[in-house]
N, C-alpha and C positions, 0 to 999 in steps of 0.2 A: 504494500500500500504506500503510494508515494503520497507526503505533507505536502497541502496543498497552499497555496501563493497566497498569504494573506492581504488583504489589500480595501480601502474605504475611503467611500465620497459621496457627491450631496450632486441633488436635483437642484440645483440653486435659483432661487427666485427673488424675483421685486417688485413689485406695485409698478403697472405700468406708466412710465410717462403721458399716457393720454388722458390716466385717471383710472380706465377701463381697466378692471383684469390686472392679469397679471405676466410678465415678462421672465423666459426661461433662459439662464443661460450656457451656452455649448464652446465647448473649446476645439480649436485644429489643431489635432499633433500632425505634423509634417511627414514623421516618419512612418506612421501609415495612412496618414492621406485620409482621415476619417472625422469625424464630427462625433464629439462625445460629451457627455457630463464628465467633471473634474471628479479627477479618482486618482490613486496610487497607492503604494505599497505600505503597509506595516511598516515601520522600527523597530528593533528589540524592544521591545517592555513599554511599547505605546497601545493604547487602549484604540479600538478603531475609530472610537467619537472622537478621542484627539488628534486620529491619522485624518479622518474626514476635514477635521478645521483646517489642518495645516494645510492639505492638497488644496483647499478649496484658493485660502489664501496665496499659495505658492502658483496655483494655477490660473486665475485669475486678479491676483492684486486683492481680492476684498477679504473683510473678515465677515462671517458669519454666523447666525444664533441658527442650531440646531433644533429644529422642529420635529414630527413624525418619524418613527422608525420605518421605512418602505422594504420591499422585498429581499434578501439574497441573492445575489446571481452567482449561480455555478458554472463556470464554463471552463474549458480546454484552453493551455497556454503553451506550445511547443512539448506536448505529451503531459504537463503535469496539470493538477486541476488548481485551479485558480476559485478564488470565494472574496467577492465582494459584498462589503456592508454598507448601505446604503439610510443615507436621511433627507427628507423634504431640510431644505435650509432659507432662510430669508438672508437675501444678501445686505450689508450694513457698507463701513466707510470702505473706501480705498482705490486704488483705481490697478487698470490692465498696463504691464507690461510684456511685451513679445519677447521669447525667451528660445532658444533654438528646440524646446521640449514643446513648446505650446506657444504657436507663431499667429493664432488669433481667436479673438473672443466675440463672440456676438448675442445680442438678447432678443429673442424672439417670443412671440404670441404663440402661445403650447399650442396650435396647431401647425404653426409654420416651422418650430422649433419639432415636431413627430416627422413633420417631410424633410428635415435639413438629417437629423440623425441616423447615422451612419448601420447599426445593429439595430438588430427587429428587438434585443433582450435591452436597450436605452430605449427603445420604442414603450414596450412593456412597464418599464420604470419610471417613464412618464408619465403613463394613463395611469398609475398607482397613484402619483404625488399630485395630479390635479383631483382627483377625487376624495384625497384623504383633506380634511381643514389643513389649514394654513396654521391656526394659532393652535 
């Protein structure tokens, strides 16, 4: 039985600029070319709600308040399994910088932001986090 990849990020969200709704945000890693929610690896002896804050922040520039616990993803990563822990998050201060990991951020209307992303399993992840409340 191979230990699998531990790893934790957020649906990140914010009150939309129009007033209306609310605004999803997706990040581009370069290196495969894909549209995802902000996520990464464990630390030794990091809890995955504090792997979630830091990727959220490292990935996007913002800090974040932790909301809803949303589903597990299990999935396949070069033969070993992979387990992401996932949270709805409200995004708070700070801003994007492009980074050679994560070369652009965009905020989209959870409809627009289901056709931008890249895996049916962020697909999934998103119709969790808009159904579950916000606060």
């Amino acid at each position: 039985m191979t230990t699998p990849i531990l790893a934790a990020g957020c649906v990140l969200w914010r009150p939309a600029v129009s007033g209306q709704g609310i605004e999803i945000a997706l990040v581009h890693r370069p290196k495969w070319d894909d549209w995802s929610h902000p996520k990464g690896k464990r630390k030794r002896g990091e809890t995955a709600e504090e792997c979630a804050v830091r990727e959220v922040l490292e990935e996007t520039g913002r800090r974040c308040e932790l909301g809803p616990r949303l589903p597990t993803a299990h999935y396949w990563v070069d033969g070993r399994p992979k387990q992401v822990e996932y949270w709805s998050a409200r995004a708070l201060d700070g801003g994007f910088v492009p980074t050679k990991e994560i070369d652009a951020l965009i905020w989209l209307p959870p409809s627009a932001a289901r056709h931008r992303l890249t895996q049916p399993r962020d697909r999934t992840l998103l119709d969790a986090a808009i159904t579950t409340p916000h606060h």
